[in-house]
Residue, then its C-alpha position, 0 to 999 in steps of 0.5 A: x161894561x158900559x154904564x149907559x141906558x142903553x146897555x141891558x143884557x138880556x137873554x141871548x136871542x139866537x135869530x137877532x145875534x146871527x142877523x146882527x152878525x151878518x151884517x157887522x161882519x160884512x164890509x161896509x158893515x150893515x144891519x137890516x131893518x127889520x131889526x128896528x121894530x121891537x115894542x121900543x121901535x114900534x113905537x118910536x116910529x108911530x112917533x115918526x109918523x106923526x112928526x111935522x116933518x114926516x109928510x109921508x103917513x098924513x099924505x098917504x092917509x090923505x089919499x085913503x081918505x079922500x078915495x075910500x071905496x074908489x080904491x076897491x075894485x067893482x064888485x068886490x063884496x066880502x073879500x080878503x085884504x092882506x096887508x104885508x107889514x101890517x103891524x097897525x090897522x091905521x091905514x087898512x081901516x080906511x078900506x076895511x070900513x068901505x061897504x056897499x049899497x046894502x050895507x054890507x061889508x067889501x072886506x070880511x077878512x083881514x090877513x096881516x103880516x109882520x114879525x111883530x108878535x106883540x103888535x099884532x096881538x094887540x091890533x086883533x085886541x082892538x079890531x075885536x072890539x071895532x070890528x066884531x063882524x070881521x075875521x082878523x087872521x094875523x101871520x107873525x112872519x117875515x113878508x119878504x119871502x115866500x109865504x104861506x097863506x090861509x084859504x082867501x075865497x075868490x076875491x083878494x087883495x093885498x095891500x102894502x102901504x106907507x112906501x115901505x117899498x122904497x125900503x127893499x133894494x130894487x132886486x128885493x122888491x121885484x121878488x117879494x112883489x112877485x112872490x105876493x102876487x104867486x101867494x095872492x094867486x090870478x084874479x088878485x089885485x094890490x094896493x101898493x103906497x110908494x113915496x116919489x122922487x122929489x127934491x132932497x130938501x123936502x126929503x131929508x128933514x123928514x128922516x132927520x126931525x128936529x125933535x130927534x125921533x128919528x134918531x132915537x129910532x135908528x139908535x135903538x137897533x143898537x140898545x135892541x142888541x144889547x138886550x138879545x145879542x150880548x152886545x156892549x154897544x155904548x150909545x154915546x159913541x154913535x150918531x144917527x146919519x140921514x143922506x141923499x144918494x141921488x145917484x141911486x134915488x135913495x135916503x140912506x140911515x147909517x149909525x156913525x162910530x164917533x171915535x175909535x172902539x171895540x164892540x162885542x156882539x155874541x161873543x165876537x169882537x167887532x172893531x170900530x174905527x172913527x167915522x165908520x157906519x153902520x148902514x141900517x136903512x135905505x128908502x128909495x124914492x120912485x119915479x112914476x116910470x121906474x115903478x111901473x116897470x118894477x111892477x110889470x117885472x114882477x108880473x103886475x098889471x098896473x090899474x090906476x095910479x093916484x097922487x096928491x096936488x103936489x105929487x109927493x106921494x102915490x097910490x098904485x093899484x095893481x092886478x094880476x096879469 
């Protein structure tokens, strides 16, 4: 048994073992990501965001900031927003503080969705102490896929932020888009954050950070296995890997084997051989053009786009067609 720290076993978690088996058994071996965000990868990855590296958030929020109740439609009072992948309210604040000439609040109801229990019983903790006035309604569950959402009044919005589009395969993104546009329903519209295309040389320190963060992110997948899929995975035989696929406009995070080994995972033996990865992550970096195409094949309208002076990053707002 390996004697590092990351390796606990823990009782076996039966929807953790059987994605992680999926995707170790397959060739190229893969894991999803949704599998980074335990308590430990909530909280690496808020590390990440804060990073000098990562422009992504502090762009992004820049935008929020700066626009504020420009993001929102005319006319919206007492709405719904619906943020998919909503573990931390950081970004909906900046729409959930918006209010008109009177005073009163555009957004009265805030529907997040994550499959992180824990975080999202905390956000409700701090949004009932910041926000006594607004109904926060958390759904543990998957966002990719189709949900099943509480009664939203006639005004609805939904908001997907922090280019975590990029992290869908383009065929997934166009379902899950459509999806939340069937589950938001006509008369909707979307607040969609995605990271543009730029040069690799602004890209990649951002998921290669100097400090190791984001390293210590990717190489978490691997301790959250040991813990609730019976795995004997010995982390100082893997190494974080972040690379540009130009061909396909995308960052790619893998975990490379350092030599040859065999890892068990709920009771199977997956084999390892040196310099074999592990593809955890992809982050696709969208041109203008390709997005909007995306949006359109999913059934959106798109509205009104914003970027920041140096165009790195794009806020896209998109209505029910």
């Amino acid at each position: 048994m390996p004697n590092d720290p990351g390796f606990a076993p823990h009782a076996l978690c039966a929807e953790t073992a059987e994605a992680a088996l999926s995707g170790l058994t397959a060739s190229p071996k893969t894991l999803p990501a949704k599998l980074f965000y335990d308590p430990e990868g909530c909280r690496l990855f808020y590390r990440i965001t804060e990073l000098p590296e990562y422009y992504l958030t502090r762009t992004e929020t820049g935008l929020l900031r700066t626009l504020g109740r420009s993001l929102i439609p005319e006319g919206f009072h007492s709405a719904t927003l619906v943020e998919f992948g909503g573990s931390d309210e950081a970004k909906a604040r900046y729409l959930l503080d918006q209010r008109d000439d009177h005073r009163r609040r555009l957004f009265a109801t805030y529907v997040p969705i994550d499959v992180a229990a824990s975080a999202l019983e905390d956000m409700r903790f701090r949004l009932a102490n910041s926000h006594p006035d607004l109904a926060v309604e958390p759904i543990v569950a998957d966002f990719v896929g189709k949900l099943a959402l509480p009664p939203l009044g006639r005004q609805r919005m939904g908001l997907f932020p922090g280019s975590t589009i990029g992290n869908l395969d383009p065929d997934v993104a166009v379902r899950f888009l459509a999806s939340a546009r069937e589950a938001l329903g006509p008369g909707s519209w979307f607040l969609l954050g995605a990271d543009l295309r730029k040069d690799p040389a602004i890209l990649l320190p951002a998921y290669n950070d100097s400090a190791g963060v984001t390293a210590a992110f990717n190489l978490n997948l691997l301790c959250r296995l040991n813990r609730e899929a019976a795995a004997d995975f010995d982390l100082r035989h893997f190494r974080h890997a972040a690379v540009w696929n130009d061909a396909l406009s995308r960052i790619e995070m893998h975990l490379i084997a350092s030599r040859d080994q065999v890892v068990h995972v709920a009771g199977s033996v997956i084999p390892f051989a040196e310099g074999e990865s592990i593809h955890t992550e992809n982050s696709y970096k969208w041109t203008r053009r390709a997005l909007v195409a995306m949006v359109a094949a999913a059934g959106w309208e798109p509205h009104r786009i914003w970027t920041d002076s140096e165009d790195l990053f794009g806020i896209f707002l998109l209505r029910h067609a």
